[in-house]
C-alpha positions in Angstrom: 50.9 68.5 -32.2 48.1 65.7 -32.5 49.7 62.6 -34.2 47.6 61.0 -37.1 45.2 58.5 -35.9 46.3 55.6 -37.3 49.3 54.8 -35.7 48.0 54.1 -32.3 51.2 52.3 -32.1 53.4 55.5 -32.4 51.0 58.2 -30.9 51.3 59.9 -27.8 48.4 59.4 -25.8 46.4 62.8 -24.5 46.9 63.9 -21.4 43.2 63.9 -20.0 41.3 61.7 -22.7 37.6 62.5 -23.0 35.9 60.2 -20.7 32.6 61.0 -22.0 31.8 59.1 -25.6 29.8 60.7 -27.9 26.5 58.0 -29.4 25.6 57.8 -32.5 21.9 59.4 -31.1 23.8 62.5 -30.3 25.5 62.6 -33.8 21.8 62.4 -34.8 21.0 65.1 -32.5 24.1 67.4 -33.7 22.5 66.8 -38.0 19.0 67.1 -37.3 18.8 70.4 -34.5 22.6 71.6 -34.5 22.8 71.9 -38.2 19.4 70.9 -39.2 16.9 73.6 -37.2 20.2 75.7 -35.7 21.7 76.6 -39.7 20.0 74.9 -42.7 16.2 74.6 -42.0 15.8 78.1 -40.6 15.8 81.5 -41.1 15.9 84.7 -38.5 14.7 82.2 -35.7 11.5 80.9 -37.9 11.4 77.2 -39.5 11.5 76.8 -43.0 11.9 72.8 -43.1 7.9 72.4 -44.6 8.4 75.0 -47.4 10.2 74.9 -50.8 13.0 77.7 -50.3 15.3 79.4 -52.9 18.7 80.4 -52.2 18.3 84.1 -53.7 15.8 86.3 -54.5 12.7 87.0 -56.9 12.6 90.2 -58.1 9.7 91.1 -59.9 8.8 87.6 -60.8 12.2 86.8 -62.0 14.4 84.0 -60.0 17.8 85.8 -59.1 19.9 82.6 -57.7 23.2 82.5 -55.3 25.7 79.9 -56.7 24.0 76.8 -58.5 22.1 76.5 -55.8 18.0 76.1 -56.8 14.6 75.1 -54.5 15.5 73.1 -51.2 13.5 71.2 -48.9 13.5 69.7 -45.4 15.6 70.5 -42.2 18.6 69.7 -43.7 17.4 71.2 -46.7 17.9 68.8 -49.8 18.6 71.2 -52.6 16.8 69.4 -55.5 18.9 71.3 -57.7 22.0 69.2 -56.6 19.9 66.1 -56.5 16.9 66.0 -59.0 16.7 62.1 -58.5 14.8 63.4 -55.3 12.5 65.4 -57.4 10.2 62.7 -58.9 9.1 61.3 -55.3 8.0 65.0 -53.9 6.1 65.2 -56.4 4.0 62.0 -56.5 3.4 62.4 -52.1 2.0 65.5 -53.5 -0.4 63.7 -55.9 -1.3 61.2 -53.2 -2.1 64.0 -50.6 -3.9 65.9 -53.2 -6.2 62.9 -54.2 -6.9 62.3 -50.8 -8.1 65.9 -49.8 -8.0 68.1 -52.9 -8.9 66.1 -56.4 -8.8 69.1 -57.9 -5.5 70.1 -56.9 -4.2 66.6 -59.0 -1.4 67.6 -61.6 -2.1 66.3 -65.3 0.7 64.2 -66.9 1.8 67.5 -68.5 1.8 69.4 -65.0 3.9 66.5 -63.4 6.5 67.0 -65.9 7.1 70.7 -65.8 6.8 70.5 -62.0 9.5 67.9 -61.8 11.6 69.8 -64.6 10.7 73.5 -62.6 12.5 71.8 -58.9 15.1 69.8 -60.4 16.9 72.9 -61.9 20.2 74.4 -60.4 20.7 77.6 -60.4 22.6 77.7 -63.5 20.0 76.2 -65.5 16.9 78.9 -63.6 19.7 82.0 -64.9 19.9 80.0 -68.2 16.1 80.0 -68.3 16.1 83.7 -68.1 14.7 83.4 -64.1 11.3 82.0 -65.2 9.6 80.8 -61.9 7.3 77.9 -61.8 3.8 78.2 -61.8 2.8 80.4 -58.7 -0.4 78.1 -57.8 1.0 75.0 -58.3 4.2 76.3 -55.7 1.1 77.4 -53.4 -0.2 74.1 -53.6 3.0 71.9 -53.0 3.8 74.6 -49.8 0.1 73.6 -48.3 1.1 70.2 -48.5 4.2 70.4 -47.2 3.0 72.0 -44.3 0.4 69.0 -43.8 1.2 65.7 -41.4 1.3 63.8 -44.9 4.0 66.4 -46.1 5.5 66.9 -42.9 6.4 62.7 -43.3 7.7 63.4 -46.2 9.9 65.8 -45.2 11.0 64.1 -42.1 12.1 60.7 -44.1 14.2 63.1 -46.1 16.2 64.3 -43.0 16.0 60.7 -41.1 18.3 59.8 -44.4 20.3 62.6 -44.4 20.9 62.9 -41.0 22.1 59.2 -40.8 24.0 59.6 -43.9 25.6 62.4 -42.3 26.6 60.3 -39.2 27.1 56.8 -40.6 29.8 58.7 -43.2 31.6 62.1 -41.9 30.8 62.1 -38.6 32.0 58.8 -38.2 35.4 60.0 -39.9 35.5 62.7 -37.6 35.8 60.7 -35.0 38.7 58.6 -35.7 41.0 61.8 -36.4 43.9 62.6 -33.8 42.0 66.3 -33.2 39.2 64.8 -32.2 40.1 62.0 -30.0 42.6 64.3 -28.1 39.7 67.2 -27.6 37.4 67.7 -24.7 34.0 66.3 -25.2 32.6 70.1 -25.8 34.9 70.1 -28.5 34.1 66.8 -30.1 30.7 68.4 -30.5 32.1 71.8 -32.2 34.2 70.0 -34.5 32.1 67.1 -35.4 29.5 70.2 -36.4 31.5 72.1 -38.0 32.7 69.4 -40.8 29.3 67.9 -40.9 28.0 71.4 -42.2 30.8 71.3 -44.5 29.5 68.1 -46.0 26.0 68.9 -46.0 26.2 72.1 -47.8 29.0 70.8 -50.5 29.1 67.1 -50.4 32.9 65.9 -50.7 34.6 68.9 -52.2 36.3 69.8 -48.9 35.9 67.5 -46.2 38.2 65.2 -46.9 41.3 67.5 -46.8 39.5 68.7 -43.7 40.1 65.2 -42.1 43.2 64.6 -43.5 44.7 67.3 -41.7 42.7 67.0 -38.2 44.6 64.1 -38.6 47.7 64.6 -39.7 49.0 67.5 -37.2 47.8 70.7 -39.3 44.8 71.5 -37.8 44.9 70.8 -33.5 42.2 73.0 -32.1 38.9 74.0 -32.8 40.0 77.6 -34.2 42.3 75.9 -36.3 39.3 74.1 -38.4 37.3 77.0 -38.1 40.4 79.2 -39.8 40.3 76.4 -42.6 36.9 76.6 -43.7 37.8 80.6 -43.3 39.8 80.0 -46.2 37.7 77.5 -48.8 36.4 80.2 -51.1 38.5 83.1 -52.2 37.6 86.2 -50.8 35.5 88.2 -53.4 34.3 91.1 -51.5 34.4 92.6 -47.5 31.4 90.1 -46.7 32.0 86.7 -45.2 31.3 83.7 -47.3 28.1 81.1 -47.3 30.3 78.8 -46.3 31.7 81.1 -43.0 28.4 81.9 -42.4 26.7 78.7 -42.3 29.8 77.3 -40.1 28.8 80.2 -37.7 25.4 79.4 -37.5 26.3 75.4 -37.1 28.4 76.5 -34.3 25.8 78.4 -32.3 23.2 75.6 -33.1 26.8 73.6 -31.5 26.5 75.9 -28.3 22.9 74.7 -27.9 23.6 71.3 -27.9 26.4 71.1 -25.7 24.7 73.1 -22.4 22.1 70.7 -23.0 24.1 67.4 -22.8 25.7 69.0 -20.0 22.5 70.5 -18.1 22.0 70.0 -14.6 20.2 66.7 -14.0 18.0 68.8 -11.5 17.1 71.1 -14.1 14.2 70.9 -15.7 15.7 70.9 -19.3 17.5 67.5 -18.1 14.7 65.2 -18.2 13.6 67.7 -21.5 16.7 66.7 -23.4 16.8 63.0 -22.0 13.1 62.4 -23.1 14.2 64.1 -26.9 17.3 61.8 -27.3 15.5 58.9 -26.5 14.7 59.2 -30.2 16.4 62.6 -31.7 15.0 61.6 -35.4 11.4 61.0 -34.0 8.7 62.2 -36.7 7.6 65.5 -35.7 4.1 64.4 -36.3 3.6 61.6 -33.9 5.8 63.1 -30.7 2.1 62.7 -28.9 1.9 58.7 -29.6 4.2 58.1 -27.0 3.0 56.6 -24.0 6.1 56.4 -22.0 6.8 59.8 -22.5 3.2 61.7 -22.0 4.5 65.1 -22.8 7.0 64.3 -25.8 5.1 66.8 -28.0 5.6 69.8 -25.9 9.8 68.7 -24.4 10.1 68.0 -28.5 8.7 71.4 -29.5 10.7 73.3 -26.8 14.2 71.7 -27.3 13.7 72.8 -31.5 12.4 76.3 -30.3 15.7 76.5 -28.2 17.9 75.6 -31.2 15.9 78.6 -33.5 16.9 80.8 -30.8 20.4 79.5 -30.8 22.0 82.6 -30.0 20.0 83.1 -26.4 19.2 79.2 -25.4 22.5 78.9 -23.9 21.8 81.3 -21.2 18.5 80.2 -20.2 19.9 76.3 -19.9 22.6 77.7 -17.8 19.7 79.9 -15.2 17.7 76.5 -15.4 20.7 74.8 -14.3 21.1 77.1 -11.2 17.8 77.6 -11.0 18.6 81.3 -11.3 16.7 83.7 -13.6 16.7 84.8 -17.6 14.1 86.9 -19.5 14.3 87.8 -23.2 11.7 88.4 -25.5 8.9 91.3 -26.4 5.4 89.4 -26.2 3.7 92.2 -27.3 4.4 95.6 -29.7 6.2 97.7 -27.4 7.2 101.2 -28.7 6.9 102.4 -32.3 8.2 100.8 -35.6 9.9 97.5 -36.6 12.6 97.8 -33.3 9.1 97.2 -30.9 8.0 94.2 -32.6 6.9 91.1 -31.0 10.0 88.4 -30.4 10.2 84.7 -30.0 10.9 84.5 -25.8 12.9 82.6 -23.4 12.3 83.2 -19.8 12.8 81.0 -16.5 12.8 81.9 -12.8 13.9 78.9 -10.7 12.9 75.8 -12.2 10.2 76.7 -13.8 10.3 78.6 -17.4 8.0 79.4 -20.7 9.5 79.6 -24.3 7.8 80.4 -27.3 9.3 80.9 -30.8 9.1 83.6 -33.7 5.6 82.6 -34.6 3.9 83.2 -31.1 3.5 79.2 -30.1 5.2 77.5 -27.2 5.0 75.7 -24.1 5.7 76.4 -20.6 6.4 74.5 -17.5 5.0 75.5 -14.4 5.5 73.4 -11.3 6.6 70.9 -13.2 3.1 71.1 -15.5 3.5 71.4 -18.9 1.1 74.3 -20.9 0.8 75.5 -24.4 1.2 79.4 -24.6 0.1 81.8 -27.1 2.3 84.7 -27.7 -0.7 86.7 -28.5 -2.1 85.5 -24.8 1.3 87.1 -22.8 2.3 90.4 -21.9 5.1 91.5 -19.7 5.8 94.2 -17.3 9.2 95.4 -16.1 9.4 96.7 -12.6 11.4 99.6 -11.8 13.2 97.4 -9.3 14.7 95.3 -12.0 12.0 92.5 -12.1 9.7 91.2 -15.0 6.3 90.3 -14.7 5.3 87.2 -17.4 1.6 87.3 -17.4 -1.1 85.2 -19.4 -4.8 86.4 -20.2 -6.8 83.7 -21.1 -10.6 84.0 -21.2 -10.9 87.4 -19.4 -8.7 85.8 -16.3 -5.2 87.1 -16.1 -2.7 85.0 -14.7 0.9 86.0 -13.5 2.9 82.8 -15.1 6.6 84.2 -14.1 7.8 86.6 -11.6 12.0 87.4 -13.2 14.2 88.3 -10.2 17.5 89.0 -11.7 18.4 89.3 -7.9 17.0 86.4 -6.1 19.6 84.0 -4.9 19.7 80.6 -7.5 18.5 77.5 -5.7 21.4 75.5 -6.2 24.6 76.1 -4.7 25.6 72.6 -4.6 27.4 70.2 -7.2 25.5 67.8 -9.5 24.7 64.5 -7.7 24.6 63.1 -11.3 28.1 64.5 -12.1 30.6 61.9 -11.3 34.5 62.8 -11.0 35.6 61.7 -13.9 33.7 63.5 -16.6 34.5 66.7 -15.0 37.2 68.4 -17.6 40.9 69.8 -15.8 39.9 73.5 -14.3 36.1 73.6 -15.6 33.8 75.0 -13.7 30.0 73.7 -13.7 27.2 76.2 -13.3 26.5 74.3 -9.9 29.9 75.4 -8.6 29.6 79.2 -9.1 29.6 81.3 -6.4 26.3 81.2 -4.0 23.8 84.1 -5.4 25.4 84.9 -8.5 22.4 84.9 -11.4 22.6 84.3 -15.2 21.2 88.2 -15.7 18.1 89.2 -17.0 18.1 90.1 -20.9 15.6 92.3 -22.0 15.6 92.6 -25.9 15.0 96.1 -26.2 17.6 98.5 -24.6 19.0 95.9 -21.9 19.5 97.0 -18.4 23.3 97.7 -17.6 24.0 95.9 -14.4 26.2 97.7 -12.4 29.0 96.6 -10.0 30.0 97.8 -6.3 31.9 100.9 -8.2 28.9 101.9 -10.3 29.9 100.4 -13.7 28.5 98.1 -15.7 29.8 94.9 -15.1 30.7 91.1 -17.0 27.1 90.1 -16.2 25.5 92.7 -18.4 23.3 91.3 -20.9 25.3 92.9 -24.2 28.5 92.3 -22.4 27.9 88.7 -22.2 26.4 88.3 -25.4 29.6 90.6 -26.5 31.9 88.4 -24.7 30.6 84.9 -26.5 31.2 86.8 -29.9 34.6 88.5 -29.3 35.8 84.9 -28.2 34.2 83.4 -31.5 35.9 85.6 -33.3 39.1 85.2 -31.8 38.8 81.2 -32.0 38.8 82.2 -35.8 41.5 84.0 -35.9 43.8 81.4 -33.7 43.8 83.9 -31.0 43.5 83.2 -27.1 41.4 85.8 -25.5 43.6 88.1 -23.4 43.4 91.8 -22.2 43.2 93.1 -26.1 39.8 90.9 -25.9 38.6 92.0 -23.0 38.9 96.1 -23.8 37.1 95.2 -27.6 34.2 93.2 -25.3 33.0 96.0 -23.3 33.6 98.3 -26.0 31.4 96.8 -28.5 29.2 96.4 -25.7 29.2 100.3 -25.0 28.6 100.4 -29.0 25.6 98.8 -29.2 23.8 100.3 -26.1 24.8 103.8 -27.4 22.9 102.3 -30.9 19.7 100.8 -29.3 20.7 97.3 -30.0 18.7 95.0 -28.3 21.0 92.1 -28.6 24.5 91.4 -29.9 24.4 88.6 -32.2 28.0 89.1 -34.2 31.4 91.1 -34.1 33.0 91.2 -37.3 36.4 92.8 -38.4 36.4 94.7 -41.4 38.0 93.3 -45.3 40.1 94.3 -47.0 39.1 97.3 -50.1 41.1 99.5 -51.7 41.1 102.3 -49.3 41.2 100.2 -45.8 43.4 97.4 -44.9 41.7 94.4 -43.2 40.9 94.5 -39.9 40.4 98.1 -39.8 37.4 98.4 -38.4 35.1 96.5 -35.9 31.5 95.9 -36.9 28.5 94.6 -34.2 25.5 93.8 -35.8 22.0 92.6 -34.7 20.4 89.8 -36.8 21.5 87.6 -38.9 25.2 89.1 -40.8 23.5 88.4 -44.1 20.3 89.9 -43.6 20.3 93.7 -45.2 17.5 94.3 -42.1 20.0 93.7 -39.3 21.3 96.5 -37.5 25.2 97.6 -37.7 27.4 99.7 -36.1 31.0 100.6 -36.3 34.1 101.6 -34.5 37.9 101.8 -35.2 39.5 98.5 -34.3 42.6 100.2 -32.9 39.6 102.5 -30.3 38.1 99.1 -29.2 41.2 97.4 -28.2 42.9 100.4 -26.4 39.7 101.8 -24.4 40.0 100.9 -21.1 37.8 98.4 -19.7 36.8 100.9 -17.1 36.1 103.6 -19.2 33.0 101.4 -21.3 32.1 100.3 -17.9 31.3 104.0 -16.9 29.7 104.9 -20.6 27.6 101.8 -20.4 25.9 102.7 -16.9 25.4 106.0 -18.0 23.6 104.9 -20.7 21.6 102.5 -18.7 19.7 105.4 -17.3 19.1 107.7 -20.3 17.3 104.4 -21.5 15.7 103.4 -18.5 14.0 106.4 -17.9 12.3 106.3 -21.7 11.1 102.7 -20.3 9.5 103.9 -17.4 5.9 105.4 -19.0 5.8 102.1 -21.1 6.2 100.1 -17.8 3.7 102.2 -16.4 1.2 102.1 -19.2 1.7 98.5 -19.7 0.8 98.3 -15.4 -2.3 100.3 -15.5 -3.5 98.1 -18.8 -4.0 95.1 -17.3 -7.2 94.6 -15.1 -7.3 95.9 -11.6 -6.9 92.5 -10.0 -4.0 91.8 -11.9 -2.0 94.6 -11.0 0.8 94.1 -8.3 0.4 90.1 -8.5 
């Protein structure tokens, strides 16, 4: 049991104490991209930090609100509801930029007021009102500005004062429980997230019990915290909580972070990441004003677009680290319907790699050169030997940018030269370590190829099963569980259940609530998308069926499924071959 913190006297000192000590910068890094872009200021993988936002819904013009909660703002998402005091100064950088580009767009004395009452209500006072929005141009106009480099400092002041509010206070507190001092340094990051969400969505309502007992001997592990923010809102239906979900979402932007403070320091996404921290709070607007760090704008841009794609970034750090090989993402429509669409993309083959986000822009890094790329410029093809072509058209010329070799060996096999002794935890195992020729797999986001092991089944580097794995062992950190062989039959088996549904990605394993007819934990849901999104896709199987198939029998159903989909791939790939010009074929 961790003894409280304040009798240093009296406590029992850890076993291995973390030799590596969390700054202040990377508590800036954890507000701004871990909860910031990863949870608050983001939705589906798209930024929503320059645009007023309502938690809950308009139906028909009429505001339907979730909680108290009103219009937000920023990364961190201010909600003006909660503080109206914040209200007054949006609205007069509004007036500024308007007079300065758009006279006409200048709010009369009687405009200023309603605008300033219209944001500064909470969701009580919007149902109150009946759901009356505010005045549709006026929200247009304040959106535009938002969106502008006068709006976008706006904004970014906002978070620079939240975010050191958030480490100056809580995150500070944090650090000086018994949990956290006794925890690896991975896990100083999860639970120094965790409670800073906690904080950030509902002030000091809970946190302060939360550190009481990191402190005190209740809570001593990461699932234990996770388990008490679990239970800080009565269960009210079969649906987790805002408060469960937005820890989740914290956690995965927490994933992000922490292979990126531990990447390779040959890895490209090293000097990335350094060049970021150097100033983690640096206003968006001016990353290409600094001279001693020429391409800023593009390692800034790529380390946010990593933390909107929270859920696949890990992976691709890790292949950058071997200098192995990742692919994920749809440049282009492929197939029919909304399943086809284009996808934000992460993709890397040795140490070079291109990543663009939901909205088609990004950078990549060829040879160590840095590039803009335009989604709408790529296209991919997927080889029937298991390798993807990353292509780029660009003024009639077509340009091969990646060649994916799933296979190829990685081009380190070595340890980190950077790495010294003493900041390596009891038993881990760095990606530089792993066994020569072993590959972070290729993940395709629609219908993943199975890969197969020496006795023809689908093995632990298959795309879903991975992805499967990282959510099984979530969810049993919630529960207080250590994964064992139970865990392991529910992975591939929720693995075989998404292949068999089309998934193209595993992005949460749920049990089942309790109702009236079922008792909790009945079932086992896998859904793609985000859990609170009516659009994601679900499937579900008996708990009891996940836990007692045999590893080896989803190993068989998921390579036999492999096929059935590859072969519906293979006129695609061949379409999308003869498509490109002649001379670009075969590069």
């Amino acid at each position: 049991m961790n003894q409280p913190a304040q009798n240093d006297a009296a406590a029992t000192p850890p076993a291995a104490p973390p030799p590596r000590v969390m700054t202040d910068d990377e508590r800036r890094a954890i507000a701004y991209f871990a909860i910031g872009v990863g949870s608050e200021g983001s939705i589906g993988g798209r930024d929503v930090s320059n645009h007023l936002s309502f938690a809950g819904n308009t139906v028909n013009g009429v505001m339907q609100p979730v909680g108290n909660s009103g219009y937000s703002i920023g990364t961190l998402q201010t909600d003006l509801g909660q503080h109206p005091d914040v209200v007054p100064s949006l609205v007069d950088a509004y007036q500024g930029w308007a007079r300065a580009n758009h006279p006409e767009r200048v709010l009369s004395a009687a405009e200023r007021t309603q605008t300033i009452a219209d944001l500064g209500r909470n969701g009580n006072t919007i149902t109150a009102q009946g759901g009356r929005a505010m005045d549709a141009r006026i929200e247009g106009n304040l959106n535009e500005f938002l969106r502008s480099d006068a709006g976008v400092t706006y904004i970014h002041n906002r978070d620079v004062a939240q975010a050191n509010e958030l480490v100056s206070g809580v995150m500070a507190q944090v650090s000086q429980t018994a949990l956290y001092r006794n925890s690896t340094p991975d896990d100083q990051v999860r639970l120094t997230t965790m409670v800073a969400k906690v904080e950030n969505q509902s002030g000091t309502r809970w946190t302060p019990a939360l550190l009481r007992d990191m402190n005190n001997g209740t809570h001593n592990n990461v699932a234990d915290v996770s388990g008490a923010i679990d239970r800080l809102l009565p269960r009210t239906s079969g649906d987790r909580d805002y408060m469960e979900t937005g820890r989740d979402a914290a956690l995965q932007g927490a994933e992000v972070m922490i292979a990126l403070r531990n990447a390779d320091s040959r890895s490209p996404m090293h000097q990335t990441w350094q060049d970021v921290m150097a100033n983690p709070l640096v206003n968006p607007s001016q990353t290409g004003q600094d001279a001693a760090r020429p391409h800023l704008a593009a390692e800034y841009d790529t380390a946010k677009n990593l933390f909107l794609q929270k859920v696949e970034a890990p992976a691709l750090i890790h292949a950058l680290d071997q200098g192995g090989a990742y692919a994920y993402g749809r440049p282009q429509q492929e197939g029919q319907g909304r399943a086809g669409r284009p996808t934000a993309g992460l993709y890397a083959s040795g140490n070079d790699f291109v990543v663009w986000n939901r909205d088609g822009s990004g950078h990549s890094n060829i040879g160590g050169v840095w590039a803009d790329v335009d989604r709408n410029e790529l296209s991919r093809v997927r080889n029937r030997d298991g390798t993807t072509d990353l292509s780029q058209t660009h003024n009639g010329a077509t340009t091969r940018l990646l060649h994916v070799d799933p296979h190829a060996p990685v081009l380190r096999t070595t340890p980190d030269p950077a790495l010294q002794p003493a900041t390596q935890q009891p038993g881990a195992q760095t990606p530089a370590t792993q066994t020569p020729g072993v590959q972070v797999p290729e993940v395709q986001p629609q219908a993943t190829q199975p890969h197969a092991n020496a006795s023809g089944r689908a093995g632990p580097e298959d795309p879903l099963v991975q992805q499967a794995r990282a959510q099984v062992n979530q969810l049993d950190a919630r529960l207080g569980r250590t994964p064992d062989q139970t865990s392991e039959c529910m992975i591939f088996s929720v693995a075989c259940l998404a292949r068999q549904n089309g998934f193209e990605r595993i992005d949460g394993v749920f049990l089942s609530q309790q109702t009236e007819t079922q008792r909790a934990g009945q079932n086992v849901f896998v859904v793609q998308g985000a859990a609170n999104d009516p659009a994601s896709l679900r499937a579900h199987m008996p708990t009891a069926d996940a836990t007692n198939t045999p590893v080896q029998d989803s190993q068989q159903r998921l390579s036999q499924l492999g096929p059935q989909q590859a072969a519906q791939q293979e006129q695609q790939q061949h379409t999308q071959q003869q498509s490109l010009p002649p001379h670009a074929r075969g590069m």
